[in-house]
N, C-alpha and C positions, 0 to 999 in steps of 0.2 A: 314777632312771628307767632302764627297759634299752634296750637298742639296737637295733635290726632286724638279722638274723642278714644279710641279702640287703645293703640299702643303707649300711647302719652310721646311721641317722637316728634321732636319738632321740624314744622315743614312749611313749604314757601306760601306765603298769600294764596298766590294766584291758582296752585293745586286741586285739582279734582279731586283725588286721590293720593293716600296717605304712600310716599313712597315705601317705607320701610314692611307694614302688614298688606296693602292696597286697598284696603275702606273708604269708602265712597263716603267726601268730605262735603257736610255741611256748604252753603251755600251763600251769598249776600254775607256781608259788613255787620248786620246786627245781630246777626245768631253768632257770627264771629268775637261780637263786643260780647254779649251774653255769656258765649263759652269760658272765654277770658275771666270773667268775674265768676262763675262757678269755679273754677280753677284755684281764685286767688281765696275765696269763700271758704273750699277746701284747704288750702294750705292753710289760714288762719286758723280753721277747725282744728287740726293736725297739730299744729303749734300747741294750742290751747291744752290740747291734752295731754302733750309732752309734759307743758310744764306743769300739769296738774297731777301726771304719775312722778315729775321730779319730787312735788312737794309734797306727796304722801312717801316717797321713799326718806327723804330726807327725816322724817319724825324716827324713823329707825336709829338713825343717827345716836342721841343720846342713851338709849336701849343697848348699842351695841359697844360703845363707849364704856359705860357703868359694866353693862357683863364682864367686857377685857378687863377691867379695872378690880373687879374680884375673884378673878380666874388669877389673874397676878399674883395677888395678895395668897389665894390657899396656895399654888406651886411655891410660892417664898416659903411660905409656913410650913410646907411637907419639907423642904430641903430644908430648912433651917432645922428641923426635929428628926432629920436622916429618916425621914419615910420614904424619901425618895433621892439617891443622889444628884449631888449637883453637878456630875458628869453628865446624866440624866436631864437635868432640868428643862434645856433647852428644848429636848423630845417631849416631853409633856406639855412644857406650854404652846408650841408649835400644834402640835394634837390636838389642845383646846381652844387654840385661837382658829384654828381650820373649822373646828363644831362652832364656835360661835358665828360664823361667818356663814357658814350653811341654813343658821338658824336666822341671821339674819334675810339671806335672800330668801328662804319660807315666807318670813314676816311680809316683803317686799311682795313679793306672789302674791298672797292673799290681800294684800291693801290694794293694788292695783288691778289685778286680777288680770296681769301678764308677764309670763313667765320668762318673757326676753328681757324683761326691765332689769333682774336681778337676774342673768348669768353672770357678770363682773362676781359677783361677791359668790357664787357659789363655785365658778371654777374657781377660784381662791383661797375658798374654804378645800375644795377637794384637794390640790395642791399641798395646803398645807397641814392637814391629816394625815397623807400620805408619805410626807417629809418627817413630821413624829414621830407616823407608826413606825417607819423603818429605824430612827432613833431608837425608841423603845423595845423594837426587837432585836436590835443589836445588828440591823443589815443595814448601817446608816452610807454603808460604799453606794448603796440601788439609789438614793436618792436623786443623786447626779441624773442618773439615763432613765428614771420617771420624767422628770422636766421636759427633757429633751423630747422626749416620745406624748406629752402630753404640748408642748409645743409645735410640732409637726401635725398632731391631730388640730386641734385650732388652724393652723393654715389651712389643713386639706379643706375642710370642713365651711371655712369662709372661701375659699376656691369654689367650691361646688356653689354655696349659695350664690355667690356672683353670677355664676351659670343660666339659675335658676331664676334672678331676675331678669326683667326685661328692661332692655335700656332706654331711658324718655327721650 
């Protein structure tokens, strides 16, 4: 079946007109074969660039790996030398593992140079700063109903974008 040139909805052959917007549909079998193959031309374009922002994200990968991995090492080293208790601990490196994760989706943004690629790693990163700082300030009960209220935002939030697109 082809697509509506206007809303992307799919609809019968034989149609005039697009049901769903009413756009006045192209006509004859070969603009129809035509259509089809800009379509499928489009999706392969589309592909192509996914996986071309998957594998500039992916080079972050060892960057953010190595960071954790020395962020580790000085919070062992502060508790171990009582700079920082190791009641404590768990609150600072949470703290710093949220900054690295923020810095990673930065990294992610700028290589790609879109900002959707890296929200996974920056709500992540906020989450888990948030979780520290309350740690760290001794309000470590709020952490609990941050989640929860930073979970409900998420829902609302992908709720609305559904809205906002249009269904093919």
């Amino acid at each position: 079946m082809p697509f509506c040139p206007k809303c992307g909805a799919e609809i019968p052959e034989e149609a005039e007109f697009c049901p769903y917007c009413g756009t006045r549909l192209r006509e004859g079998k070969a603009r129809r074969v035509h259509g089809e193959k800009h379509e499928k031309r489009e999706k392969e374009e589309k592909t192509e660039k996914g996986e071309k922002h998957e594998k500039e994200a992916d080079k972050t990968g060892p960057i953010t790996g190595g960071l954790i991995l020395i962020y580790l090492g000085i919070t062992f080293y502060l508790a171990f030398n009582d700079i920082i208790s190791w009641e404590k601990w768990w609150a600072y490196f949470l703290l710093g593992l949220g900054g690295i994760l923020i810095i990673r989706a930065a990294m992610i943004s700028v290589m790609t140079k879109r900002v959707r690629v890296a929200y996974g790693s920056l709500i992540g990163g906020v989450v888990l700063c948030l979780i520290g700082a309350t740690g760290v300030l001794g309000i470590k009960h709020w952490w609990p109903l941050i989640l929860v209220a930073l979970g409900i935002a998420i829902i609302i939030s992908a709720l609305r974008e559904r809205k906002r697109s249009p269904r093919p």
